[in-house]
KOLFI-729698 format. One record per residue (C-alpha): y, z, x. Coordinates in Angstrom, 3 decimals. Layout:
<rs>
Y:Z:X $
...
</rs>
This chain:
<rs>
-17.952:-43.283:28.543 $
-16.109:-46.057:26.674 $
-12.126:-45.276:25.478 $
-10.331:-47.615:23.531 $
-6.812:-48.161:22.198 $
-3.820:-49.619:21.269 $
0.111:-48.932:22.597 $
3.540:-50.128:21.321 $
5.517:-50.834:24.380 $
9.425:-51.076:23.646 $
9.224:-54.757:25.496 $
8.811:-58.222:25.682 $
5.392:-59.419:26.528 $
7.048:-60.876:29.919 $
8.531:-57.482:30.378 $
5.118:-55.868:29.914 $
3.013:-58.088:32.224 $
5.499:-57.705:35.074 $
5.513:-53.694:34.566 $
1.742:-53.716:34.802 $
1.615:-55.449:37.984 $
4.405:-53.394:39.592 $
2.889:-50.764:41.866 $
5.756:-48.718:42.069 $
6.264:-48.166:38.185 $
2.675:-47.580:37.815 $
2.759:-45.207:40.742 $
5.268:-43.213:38.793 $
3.254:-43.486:35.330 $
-0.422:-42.368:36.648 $
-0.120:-38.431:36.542 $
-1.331:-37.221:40.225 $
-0.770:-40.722:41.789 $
-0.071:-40.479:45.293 $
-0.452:-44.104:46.265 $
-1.041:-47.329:45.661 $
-1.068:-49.638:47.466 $
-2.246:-53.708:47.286 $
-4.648:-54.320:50.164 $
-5.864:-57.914:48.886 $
-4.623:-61.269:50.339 $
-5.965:-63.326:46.941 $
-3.020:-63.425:43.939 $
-5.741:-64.628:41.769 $
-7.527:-61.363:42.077 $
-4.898:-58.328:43.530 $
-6.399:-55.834:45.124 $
-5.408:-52.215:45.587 $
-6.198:-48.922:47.237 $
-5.374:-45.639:45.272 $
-4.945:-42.176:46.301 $
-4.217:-39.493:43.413 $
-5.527:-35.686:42.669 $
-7.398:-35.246:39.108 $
-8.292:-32.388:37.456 $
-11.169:-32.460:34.741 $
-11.915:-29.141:33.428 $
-12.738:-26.605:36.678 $
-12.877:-29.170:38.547 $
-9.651:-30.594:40.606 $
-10.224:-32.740:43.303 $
-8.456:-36.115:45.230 $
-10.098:-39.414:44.609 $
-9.874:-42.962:46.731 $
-10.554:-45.710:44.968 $
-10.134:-49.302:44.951 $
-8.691:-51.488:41.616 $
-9.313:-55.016:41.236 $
-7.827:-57.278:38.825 $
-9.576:-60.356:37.965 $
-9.360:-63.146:34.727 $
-6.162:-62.594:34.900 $
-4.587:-64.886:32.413 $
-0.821:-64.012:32.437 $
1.142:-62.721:30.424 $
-1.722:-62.217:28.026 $
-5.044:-60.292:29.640 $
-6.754:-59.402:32.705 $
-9.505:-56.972:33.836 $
-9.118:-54.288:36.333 $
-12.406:-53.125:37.871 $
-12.087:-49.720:39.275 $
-14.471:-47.595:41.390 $
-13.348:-44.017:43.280 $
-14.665:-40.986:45.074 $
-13.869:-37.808:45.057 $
-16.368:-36.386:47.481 $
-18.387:-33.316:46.494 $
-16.569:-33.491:42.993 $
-18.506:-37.201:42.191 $
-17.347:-40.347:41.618 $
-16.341:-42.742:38.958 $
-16.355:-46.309:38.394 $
-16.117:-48.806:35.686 $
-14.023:-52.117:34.076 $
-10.973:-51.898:31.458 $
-10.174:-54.977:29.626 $
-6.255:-55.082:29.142 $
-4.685:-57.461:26.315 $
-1.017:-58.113:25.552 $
0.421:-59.544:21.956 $
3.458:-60.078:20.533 $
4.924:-61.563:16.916 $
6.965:-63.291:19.327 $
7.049:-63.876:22.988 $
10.165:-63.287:23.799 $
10.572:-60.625:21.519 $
10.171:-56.757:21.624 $
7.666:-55.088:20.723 $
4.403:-55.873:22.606 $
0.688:-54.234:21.618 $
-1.469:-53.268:24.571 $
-5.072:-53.438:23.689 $
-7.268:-51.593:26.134 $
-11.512:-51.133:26.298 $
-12.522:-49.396:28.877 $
-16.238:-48.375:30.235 $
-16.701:-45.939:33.047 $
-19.616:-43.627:34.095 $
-19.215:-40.771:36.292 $
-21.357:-38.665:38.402 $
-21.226:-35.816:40.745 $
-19.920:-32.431:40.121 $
-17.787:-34.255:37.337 $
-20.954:-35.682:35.356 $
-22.614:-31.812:35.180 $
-18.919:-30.980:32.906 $
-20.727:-32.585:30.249 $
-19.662:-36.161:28.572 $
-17.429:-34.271:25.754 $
-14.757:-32.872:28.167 $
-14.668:-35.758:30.473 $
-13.955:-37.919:27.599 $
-10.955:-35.484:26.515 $
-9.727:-35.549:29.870 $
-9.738:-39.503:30.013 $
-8.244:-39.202:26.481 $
-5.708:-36.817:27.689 $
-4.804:-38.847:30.945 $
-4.411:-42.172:28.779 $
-1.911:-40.733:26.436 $
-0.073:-39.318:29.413 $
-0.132:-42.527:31.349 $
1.454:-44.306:28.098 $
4.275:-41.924:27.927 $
5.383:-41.581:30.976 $
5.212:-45.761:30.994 $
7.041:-46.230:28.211 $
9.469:-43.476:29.414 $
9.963:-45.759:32.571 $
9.718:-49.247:30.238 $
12.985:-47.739:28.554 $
15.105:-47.126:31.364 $
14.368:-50.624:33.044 $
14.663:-52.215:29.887 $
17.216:-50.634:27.901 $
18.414:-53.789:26.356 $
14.739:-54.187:25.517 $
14.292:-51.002:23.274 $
13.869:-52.168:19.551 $
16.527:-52.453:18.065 $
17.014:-51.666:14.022 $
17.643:-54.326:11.838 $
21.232:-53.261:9.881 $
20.900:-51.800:6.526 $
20.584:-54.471:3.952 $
23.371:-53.346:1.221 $
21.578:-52.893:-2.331 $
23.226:-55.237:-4.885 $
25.803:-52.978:-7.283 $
24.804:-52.058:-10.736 $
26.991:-53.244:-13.159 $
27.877:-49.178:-13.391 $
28.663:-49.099:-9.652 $
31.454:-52.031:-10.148 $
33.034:-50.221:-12.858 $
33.158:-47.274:-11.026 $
34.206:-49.001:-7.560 $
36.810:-51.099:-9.371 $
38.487:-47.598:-11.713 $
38.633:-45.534:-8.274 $
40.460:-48.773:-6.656 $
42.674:-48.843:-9.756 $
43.550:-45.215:-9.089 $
43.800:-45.506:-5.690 $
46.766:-48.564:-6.173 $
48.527:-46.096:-8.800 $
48.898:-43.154:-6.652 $
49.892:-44.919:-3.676 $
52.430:-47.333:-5.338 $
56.179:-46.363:-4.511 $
57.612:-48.638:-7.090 $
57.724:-48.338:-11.385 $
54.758:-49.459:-12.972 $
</rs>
């Protein structure tokens, strides 16, 4: 199975490395995520242990698994190897390559890239390829809102903000018109002869 996409996060690209390596707000952004915890001693390559229940089609089961970043070259990219089990319901592993970008780098917004390629066997496998890829669609997009949902309220400052309105130069109408009402306007309000 390969998956591949793109995400605007509402942040810098500082602001989006250091959300991807917190546990806690990925924790909240991975629907089913019961833990996850690091386990590795080596900050070149993190290591983690994650519990969480997924359900693909008629079958629902709880998966440990372990995640390993690696080539991590921050705040730009890094690859996360993954592998879990889910007992009789099968297993999954695979690699994701994850890539930040931004116009600027200390400017909002930042592009995720992600490639991912994972095979799956077990109960999971005999679902058939088609739902298992709209389950891994269908888990991505709900990963990326709930992230950006949690992006935006630790970064509200961060959120893009609009550029104002540029003003459209007047038409040589529009003065006329702006200038006779302002003429009217002093008439009316005058207390004194004209």
């Amino acid at each position: 199975m390969n998956l591949t996409g793109q995400e605007t996060l509402p942040v810098t690209q500082a602001q989006a490395w250091a959300a991807l390596n917190d546990t806690e707000m990925l924790k909240a952004s991975i629907s089913g995520c019961e833990s996850l915890t690091a386990v590795g001693e080596n900050p070149t390559e993190p290591e983690y242990e994650a519990l969480l229940t997924v359900a693909i089609g008629p079958v629902k089961a709880k998966f440990k698994g372990r995640l390993k970043l690696s080539d991590l070259q921050a705040p730009n990219r890094y690859q996360l190897a993954f592998e879990g089990s889910g007992g009789a319901a099968g297993h999954g592993k695979g690699v994701a390559q994850v890539r930040l970008e931004s116009s600027a780098p200390e400017a909002a917004p930042t592009q995720l890239h992600y490639e991912v390629q994972a095979s799956v066997g077990g109960k999971i496998a005999q679902i058939g390829s088609r739902l298992v890829d709209m389950a891994a669609q269908k888990m991505a997009a709900d990963f990326f809102a709930a992230f950006n949902a949690a992006l935006q309220a630790k970064y509200p400052a961060a959120q893009l903000e609009t550029a104002p309105p540029v003003a459209k130069p007047k038409s040589a109408w529009q003065k006329l018109l702006d200038w006779y009402l302002g003429w009217l306007g002093r008439i009316f309000t005058s207390k004194g002869p004209l």
